[in-house]
C-alpha positions as CSV (number, residue, x, y, z in Angstrom):
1,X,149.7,-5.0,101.9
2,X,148.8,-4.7,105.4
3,X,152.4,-6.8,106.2
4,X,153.9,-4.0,104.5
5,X,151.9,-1.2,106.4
6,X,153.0,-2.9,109.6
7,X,156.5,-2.6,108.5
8,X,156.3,1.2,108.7
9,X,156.2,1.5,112.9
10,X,158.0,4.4,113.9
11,X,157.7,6.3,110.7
12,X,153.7,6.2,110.7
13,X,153.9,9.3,111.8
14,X,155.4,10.7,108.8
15,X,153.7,9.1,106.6
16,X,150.6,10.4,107.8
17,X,152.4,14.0,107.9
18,X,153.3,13.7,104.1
19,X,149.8,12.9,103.1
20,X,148.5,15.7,105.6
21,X,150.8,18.4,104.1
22,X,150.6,17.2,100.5
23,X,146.7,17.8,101.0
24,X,147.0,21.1,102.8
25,X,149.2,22.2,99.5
26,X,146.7,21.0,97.0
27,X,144.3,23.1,98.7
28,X,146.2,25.8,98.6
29,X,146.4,25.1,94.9
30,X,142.9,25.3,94.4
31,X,142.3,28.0,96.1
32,X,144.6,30.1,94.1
33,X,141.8,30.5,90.7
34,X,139.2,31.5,93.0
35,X,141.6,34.5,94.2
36,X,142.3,35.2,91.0
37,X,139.3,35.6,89.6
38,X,138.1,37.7,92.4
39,X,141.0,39.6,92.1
40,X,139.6,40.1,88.1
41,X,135.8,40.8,89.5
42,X,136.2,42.9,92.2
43,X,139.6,44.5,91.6
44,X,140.3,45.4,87.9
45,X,136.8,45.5,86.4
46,X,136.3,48.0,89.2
47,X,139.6,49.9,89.5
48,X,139.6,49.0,92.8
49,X,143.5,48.8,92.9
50,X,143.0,48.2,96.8
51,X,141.9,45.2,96.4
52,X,143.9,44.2,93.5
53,X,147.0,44.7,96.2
54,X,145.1,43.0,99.1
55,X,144.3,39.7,96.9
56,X,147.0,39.6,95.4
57,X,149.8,39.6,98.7
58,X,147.3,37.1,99.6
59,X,148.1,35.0,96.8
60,X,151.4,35.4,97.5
61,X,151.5,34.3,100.8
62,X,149.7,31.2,99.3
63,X,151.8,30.2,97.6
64,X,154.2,30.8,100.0
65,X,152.3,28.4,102.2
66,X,151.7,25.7,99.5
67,X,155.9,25.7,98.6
68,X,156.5,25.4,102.4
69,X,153.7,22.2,102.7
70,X,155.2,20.5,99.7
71,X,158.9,21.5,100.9
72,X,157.6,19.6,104.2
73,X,155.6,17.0,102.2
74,X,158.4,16.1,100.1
75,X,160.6,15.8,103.6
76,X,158.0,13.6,105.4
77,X,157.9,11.2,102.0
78,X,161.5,10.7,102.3
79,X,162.0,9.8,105.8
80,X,159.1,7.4,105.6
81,X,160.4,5.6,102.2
82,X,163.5,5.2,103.6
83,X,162.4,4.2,106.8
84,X,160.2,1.5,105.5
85,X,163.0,0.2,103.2
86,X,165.4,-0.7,105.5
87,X,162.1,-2.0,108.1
88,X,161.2,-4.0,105.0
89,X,165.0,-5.0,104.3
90,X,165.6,-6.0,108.3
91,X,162.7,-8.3,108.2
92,X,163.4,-10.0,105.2
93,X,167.1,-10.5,106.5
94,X,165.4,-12.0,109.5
């Protein structure tokens, strides 16, 4: 395994951004109940359609963010699969 990991080089970097982003977009995931049900607390057992609007463009822009980190995420796994293929295909032609 660790042969394999050294066959990465240049795309580390990648690979480290994929995991990075695909974490950023889980969190944004997860964070998306506990809007909601503030949203259902504060907002509509209250009538409080202020905050009904306010959490809920926030949600929005959430998952705006969490499309654009697995967009990138998905973009970052690429590169560095392909990368590491043809590293791993070079060195076993070598």
């Amino acid at each position: 395994m660790n042969m394999i990991l050294r066959q990465l080089g240049r795309f580390k970097k990648d690979a480290l951004l994929c995991i990075g982003l695909t974490t950023l977009e889980v969190i944004m995931e997860i964070l998306l109940p506990f809007i909601t049900s503030i949203i259902i607390d504060q907002g509509l057992e209250q009538a409080n359609l202020p905050v009904v609007y306010r959490y809920g463009a926030l949600m929005v822009v959430m998952a705006l963010l969490s499309l654009a980190f697995g967009a990138g995420s998905g973009k970052f796994a690429a590169s560095a699969s392909s990368g590491l293929a043809a590293n791993l295909r070079e060195a076993i032609y070598a």
